[in-house]
C-alpha positions as CSV (number, residue, x, y, z in Angstrom):
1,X,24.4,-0.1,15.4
2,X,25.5,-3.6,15.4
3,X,26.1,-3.5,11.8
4,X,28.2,-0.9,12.2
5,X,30.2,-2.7,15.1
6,X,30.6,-5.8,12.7
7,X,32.1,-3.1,10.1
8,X,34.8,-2.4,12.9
9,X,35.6,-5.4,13.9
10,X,35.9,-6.8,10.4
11,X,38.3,-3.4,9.2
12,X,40.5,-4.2,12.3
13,X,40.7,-7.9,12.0
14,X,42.2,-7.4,8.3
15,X,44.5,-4.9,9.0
16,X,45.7,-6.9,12.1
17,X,45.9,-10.0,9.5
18,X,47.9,-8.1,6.9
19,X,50.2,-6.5,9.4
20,X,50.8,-9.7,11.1
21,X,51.6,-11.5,8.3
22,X,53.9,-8.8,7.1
23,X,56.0,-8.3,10.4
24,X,56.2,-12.5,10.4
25,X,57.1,-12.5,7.0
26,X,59.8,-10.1,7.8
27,X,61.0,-12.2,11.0
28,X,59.5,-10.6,13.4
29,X,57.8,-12.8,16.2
30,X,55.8,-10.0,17.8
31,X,53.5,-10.1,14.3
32,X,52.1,-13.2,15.8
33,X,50.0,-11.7,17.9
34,X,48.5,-9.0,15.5
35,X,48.2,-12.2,12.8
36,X,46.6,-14.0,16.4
37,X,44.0,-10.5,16.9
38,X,43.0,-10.8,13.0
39,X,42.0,-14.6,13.4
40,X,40.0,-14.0,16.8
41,X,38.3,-11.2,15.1
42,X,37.3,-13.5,11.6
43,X,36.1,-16.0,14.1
44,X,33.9,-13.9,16.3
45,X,32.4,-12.1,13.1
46,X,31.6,-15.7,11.6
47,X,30.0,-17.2,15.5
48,X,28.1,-13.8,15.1
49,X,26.9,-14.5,11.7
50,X,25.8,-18.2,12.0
51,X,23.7,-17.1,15.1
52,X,22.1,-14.5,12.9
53,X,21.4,-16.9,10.3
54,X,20.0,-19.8,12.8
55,X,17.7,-17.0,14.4
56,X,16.0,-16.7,10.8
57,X,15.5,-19.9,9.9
58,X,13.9,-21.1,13.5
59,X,11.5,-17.9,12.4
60,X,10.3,-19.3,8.9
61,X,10.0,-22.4,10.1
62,X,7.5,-21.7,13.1
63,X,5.6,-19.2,10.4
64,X,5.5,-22.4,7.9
65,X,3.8,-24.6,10.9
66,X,1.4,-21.7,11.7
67,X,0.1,-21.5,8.3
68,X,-3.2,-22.9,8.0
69,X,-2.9,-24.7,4.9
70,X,-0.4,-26.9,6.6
71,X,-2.1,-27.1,10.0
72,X,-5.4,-28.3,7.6
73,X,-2.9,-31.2,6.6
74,X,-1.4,-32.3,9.1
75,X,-4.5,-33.1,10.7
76,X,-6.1,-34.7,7.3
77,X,-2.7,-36.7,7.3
78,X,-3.2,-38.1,11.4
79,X,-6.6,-39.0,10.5
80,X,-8.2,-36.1,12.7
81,X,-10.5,-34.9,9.9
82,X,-11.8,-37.0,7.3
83,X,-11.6,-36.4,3.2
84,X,-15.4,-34.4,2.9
85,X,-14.4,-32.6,5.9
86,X,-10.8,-31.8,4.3
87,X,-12.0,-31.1,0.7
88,X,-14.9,-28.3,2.5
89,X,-12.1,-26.5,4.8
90,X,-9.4,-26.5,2.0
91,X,-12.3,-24.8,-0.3
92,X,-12.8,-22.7,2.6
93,X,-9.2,-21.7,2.8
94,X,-9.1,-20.9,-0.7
95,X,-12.0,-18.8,-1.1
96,X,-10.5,-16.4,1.5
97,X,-6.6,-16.4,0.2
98,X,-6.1,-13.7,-1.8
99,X,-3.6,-14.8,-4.5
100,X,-6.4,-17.5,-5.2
101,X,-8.7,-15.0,-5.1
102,X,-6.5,-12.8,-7.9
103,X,-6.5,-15.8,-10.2
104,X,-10.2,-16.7,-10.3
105,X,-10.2,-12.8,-11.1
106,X,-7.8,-13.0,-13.8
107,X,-9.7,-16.1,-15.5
108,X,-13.3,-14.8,-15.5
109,X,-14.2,-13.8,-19.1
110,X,-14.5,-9.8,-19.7
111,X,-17.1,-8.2,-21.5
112,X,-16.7,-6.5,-24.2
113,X,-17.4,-3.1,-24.8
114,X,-20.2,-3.0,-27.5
């Protein structure tokens, strides 16, 4: 549904634009306000966007801190953990993440059919 609002406000915003600019470019004053309706309309459609796109990127970021790759690092990296201790988790992660897992697949030698 708000997709559908931000379709409305957008068609009405360019035809108060266009008509605004036509009655001012024809003298009249009163376009002024249509041409003043058409701007307040971009501008809410472009405050309404940039709160959408701020929303996603506070979301990747918090699923980029959860990951546990990165988690594993940081805490190699403040000198939590120390290198054996890093080197067995990280094999640990890998073992269990499934693209990793995919590859070792794709690399093992097939057998032939005799």
């Amino acid at each position: 549904m708000d997709d559908l609002a931000d379709l409305a406000v957008l068609a009405v915003s360019m035809v108060a634009a266009l008509f605004g600019v036509t009655l001012v470019g024809a003298g009249e004053v009163t376009g002024l306000a249509a041409l003043l309706v058409g701007v307040l309309g971009f501008a809410y459609l472009k405050v309404d966007l940039d709160a959408v796109g701020a929303t996603d990127d506070a979301g990747e970021q918090a699923a980029a801190e959860d990951d546990p790759l990165t988690v594993l690092r940081d805490r190699y990296a403040r000198g939590e953990i120390g290198r054996d201790e890093f080197e067995r988790r990280l094999d640990d992660l890998l073992e269990t993440d499934p693209v990793e897992r995919e590859r070792d697949r794709d690399e093992e030698p097939l057998l032939e059919d005799r």
